[in-house]
C-alpha positions in Angstrom: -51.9 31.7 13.4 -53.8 28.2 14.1 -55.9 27.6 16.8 -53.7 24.9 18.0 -50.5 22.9 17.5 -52.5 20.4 15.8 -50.8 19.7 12.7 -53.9 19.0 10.4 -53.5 22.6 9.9 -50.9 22.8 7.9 -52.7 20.6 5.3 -55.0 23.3 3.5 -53.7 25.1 1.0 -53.1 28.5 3.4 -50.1 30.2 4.0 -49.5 29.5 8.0 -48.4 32.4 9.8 -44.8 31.5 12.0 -45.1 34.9 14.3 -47.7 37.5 13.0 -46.1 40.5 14.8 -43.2 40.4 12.2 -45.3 39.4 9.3 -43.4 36.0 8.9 -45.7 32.9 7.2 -44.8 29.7 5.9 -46.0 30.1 2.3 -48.7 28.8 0.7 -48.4 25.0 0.1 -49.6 25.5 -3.7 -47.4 28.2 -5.0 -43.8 26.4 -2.7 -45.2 22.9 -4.2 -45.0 24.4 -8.0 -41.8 26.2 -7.5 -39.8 23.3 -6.0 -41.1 21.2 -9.1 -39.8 23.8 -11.3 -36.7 23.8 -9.6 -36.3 19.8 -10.8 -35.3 18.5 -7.3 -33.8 15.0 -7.3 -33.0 12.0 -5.2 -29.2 12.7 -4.4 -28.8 16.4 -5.1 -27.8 19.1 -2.7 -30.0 21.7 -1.8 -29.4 24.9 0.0 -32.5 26.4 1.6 -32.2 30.1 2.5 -34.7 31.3 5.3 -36.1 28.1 6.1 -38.4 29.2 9.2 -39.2 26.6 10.9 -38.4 23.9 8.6 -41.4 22.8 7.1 -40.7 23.5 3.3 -37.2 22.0 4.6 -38.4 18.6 5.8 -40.0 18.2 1.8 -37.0 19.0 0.1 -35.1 16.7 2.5 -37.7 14.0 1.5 -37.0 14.6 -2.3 -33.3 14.2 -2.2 -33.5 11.0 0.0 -30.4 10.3 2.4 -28.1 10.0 -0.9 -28.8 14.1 -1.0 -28.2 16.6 1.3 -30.0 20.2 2.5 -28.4 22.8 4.4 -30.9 25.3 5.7 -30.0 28.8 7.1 -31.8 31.7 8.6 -30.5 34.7 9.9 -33.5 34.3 13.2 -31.8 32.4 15.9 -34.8 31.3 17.1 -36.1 30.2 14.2 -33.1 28.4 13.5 -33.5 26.5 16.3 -36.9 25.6 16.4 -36.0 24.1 12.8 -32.8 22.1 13.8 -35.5 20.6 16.7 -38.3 19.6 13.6 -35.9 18.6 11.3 -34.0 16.2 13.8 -35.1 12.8 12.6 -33.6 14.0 8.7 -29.9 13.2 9.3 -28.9 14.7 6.2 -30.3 18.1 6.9 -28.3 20.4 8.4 -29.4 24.0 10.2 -27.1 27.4 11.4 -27.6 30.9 11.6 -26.7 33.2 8.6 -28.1 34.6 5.7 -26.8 31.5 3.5 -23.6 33.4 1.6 -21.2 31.0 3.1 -23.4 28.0 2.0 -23.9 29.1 -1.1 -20.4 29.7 -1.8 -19.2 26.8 -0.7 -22.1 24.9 -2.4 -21.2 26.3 -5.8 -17.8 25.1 -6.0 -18.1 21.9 -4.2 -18.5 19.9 -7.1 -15.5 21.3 -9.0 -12.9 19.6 -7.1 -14.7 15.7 -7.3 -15.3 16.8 -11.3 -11.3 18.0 -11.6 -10.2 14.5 -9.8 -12.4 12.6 -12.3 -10.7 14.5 -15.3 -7.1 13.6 -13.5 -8.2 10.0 -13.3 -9.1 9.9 -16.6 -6.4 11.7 -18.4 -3.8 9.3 -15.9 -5.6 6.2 -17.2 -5.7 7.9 -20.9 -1.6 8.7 -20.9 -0.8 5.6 -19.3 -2.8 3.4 -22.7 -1.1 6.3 -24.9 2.3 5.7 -23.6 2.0 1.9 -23.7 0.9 1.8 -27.6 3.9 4.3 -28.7 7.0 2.4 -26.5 6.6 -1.1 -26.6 7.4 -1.1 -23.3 4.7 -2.6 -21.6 1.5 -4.3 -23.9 -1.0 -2.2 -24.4 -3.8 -5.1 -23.2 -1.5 -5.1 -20.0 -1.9 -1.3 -19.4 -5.4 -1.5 -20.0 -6.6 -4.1 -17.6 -4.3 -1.7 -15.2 -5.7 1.1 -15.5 -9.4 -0.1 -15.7 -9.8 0.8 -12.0 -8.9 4.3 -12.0 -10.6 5.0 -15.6 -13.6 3.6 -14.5 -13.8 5.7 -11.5 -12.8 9.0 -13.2 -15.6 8.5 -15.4 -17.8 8.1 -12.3 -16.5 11.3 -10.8 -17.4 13.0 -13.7 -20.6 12.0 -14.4 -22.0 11.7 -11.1 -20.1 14.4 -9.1 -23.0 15.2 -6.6 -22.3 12.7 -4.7 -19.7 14.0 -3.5 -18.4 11.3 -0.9 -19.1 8.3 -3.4 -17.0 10.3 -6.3 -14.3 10.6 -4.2 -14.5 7.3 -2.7 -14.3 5.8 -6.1 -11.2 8.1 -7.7 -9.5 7.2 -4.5 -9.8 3.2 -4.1 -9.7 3.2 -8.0 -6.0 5.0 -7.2 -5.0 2.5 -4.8 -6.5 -0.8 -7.1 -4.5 0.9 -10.3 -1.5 1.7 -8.1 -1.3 -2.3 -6.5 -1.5 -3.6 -9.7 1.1 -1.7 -11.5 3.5 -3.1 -8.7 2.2 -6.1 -9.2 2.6 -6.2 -13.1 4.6 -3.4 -14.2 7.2 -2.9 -11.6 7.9 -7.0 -11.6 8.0 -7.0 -15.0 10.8 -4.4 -14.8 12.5 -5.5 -12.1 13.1 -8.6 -13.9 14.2 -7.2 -17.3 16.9 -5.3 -15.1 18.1 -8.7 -14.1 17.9 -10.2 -17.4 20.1 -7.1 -18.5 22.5 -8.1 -16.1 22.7 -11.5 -16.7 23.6 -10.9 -20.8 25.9 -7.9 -19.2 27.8 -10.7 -17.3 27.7 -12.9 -20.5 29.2 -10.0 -22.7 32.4 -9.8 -20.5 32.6 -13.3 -20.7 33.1 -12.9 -24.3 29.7 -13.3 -26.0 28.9 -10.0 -26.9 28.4 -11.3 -30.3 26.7 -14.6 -29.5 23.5 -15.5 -30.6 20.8 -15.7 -28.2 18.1 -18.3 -27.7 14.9 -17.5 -25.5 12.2 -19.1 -24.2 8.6 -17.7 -25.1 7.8 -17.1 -21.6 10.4 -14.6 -21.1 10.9 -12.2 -23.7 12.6 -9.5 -21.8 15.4 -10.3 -23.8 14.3 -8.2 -25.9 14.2 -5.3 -24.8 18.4 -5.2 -24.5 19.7 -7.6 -27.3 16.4 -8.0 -30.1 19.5 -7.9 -32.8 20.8 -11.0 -30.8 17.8 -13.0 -30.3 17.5 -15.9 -33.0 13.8 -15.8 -34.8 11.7 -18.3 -36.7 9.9 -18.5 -39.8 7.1 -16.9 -38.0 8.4 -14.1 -35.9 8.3 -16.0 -32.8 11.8 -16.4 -30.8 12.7 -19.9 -32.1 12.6 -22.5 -29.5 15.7 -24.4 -29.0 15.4 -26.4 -26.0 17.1 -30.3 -26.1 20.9 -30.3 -25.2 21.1 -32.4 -28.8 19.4 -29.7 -30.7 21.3 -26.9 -28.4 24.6 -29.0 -29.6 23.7 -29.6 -33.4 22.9 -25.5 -33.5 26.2 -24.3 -32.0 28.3 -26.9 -34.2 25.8 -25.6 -37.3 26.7 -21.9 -36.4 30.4 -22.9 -35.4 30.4 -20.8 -33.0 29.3 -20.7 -29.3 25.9 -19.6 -28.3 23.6 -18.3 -25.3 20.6 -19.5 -24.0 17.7 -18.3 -21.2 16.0 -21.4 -19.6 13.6 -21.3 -16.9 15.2 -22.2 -13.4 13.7 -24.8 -12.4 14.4 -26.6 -15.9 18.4 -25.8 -15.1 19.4 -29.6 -14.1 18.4 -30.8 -17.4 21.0 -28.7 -19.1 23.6 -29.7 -16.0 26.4 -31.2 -18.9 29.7 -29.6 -18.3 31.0 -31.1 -21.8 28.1 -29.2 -23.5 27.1 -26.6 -21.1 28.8 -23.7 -19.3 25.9 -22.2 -16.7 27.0 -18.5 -16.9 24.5 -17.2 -14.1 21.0 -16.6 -13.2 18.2 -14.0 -11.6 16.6 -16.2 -9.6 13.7 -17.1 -12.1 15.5 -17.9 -15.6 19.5 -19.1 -15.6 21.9 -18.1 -18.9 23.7 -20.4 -20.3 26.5 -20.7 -23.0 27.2 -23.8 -25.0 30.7 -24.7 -25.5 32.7 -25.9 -29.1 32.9 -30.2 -29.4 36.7 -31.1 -30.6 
């Protein structure tokens, strides 16, 4: 025991006795300095403290850790537990109870598991989403990528820094949201409007022109995705652009036979000929239309 509460006490190098009758001390400075550096403490990690007294050796692990980290400090005296949740007040991150530190330990050993498994699910999401782009066509792979950049990045996150626990999961879950809004955005529009497109050449077929060749602009090439065997190519793989009513003309008198062709909407009123032009329909963002035979 000191001689007082005066604190300068605790700065030698002597193992501090907390109640003498029961043979409980605070541990010498020197030899609970040398085993928390072997123990590799660092700012951000989660320590649990078992029989932490009265909170001393407490308060310097909570000061290694920083507020990024967390202790939680148990002893099965009451008292003691107290009197360490009163010294250890002004650390916010440091949290005190009564026990002999099974349940924190427990809990402390698999609390990382779940922020590393939703990392790993993040990843392998972002990883199947790439794979399926590059093997069906259906969506470019650079589109895919730029989508799933979000969640990726934040799976990796979770994975590699998993103690902290509340940023990992953060991330994996606004990385979800960001990945998820842009699919709608990209993806879901994208298909929404090659469904329309299919219905569009779906009205043109019962119309007569399942056979028709079909002309599309570059900026919509949903086309072909349902009729690629249709749509007219140039000399370098591009859809070939056929876009004046006098070249749409010369082509379908070339071909001698009638022809389709996709056109932006708002460019509709130029192709507004009814002795050239027969509108067949539109979807609201490109309009198909079918040329008609000169006499």
């Amino acid at each position: 025991m000191t001689d007082d509460a005066n604190p300068r006490h605790v700065y030698h190098d002597l193992a501090v006795a907390i109640d003498s009758t029961r043979n409980l001390y605070n541990g010498q400075p020197s030899l609970i300095a040398r085993w928390l550096d072997d123990a590799g403490l660092g700012e951000g990690q989660r320590v649990v403290h078992v029989g932490c007294g009265a909170g001393y050796f407490t308060a310097l692990m909570a000061s290694v850790v920083g507020p990024t980290g967390r202790v939680d400090a148990v002893d099965v005296d009451a008292g003691l537990a107290t009197q360490a949740a009163v010294n250890l007040a002004a650390w916010r991150w440091v949290s005190v109870s009564v026990g002999n530190g099974a349940a924190r330990l427990a809990s402390g050993a698999g609390s990382r598991w779940p922020v590393i498994a939703s990392g790993f699910i993040a990843v392998a999401l972002a990883g199947g989403g790439i794979y399926y782009a590059s093997n069906s066509g259906a969506v470019s792979v650079r589109t895919v990528v730029l989508i799933s950049l979000p969640i990726l990045l934040a799976g990796l996150f979770a994975v590699m820094w998993s103690r902290f626990v509340t940023a990992a999961l953060l991330a994996v879950g606004f990385g979800s949201v960001l990945t998820l809004g842009l699919v709608v955005r990209f993806v879901a529009v994208e298909f929404a409007q090659r469904q329309s497109t299919k219905a569009l050449l779906a009205v043109a077929d019962s119309r007569g022109f399942a056979s028709a060749p079909l002309f599309i602009r570059r900026d919509d090439r949903s086309p072909e995705f349902y009729a690629s065997s249709r749509v007219v190519y140039g000399s370098d793989g591009e859809p070939e652009r056929l876009e004046a009513i006098k070249d749409i003309v010369a082509e379908t008198k070339s071909r001698g036979q009638r022809i389709l062709i996709l056109v932006p909407l708002e460019d509709l009123d130029q192709y507004k000929n009814p002795t050239y032009i027969e509108i067949i329909g539109d979807n609201g963002t490109h309009a198909l239309l079918a040329t008609k035979l000169g006499k």
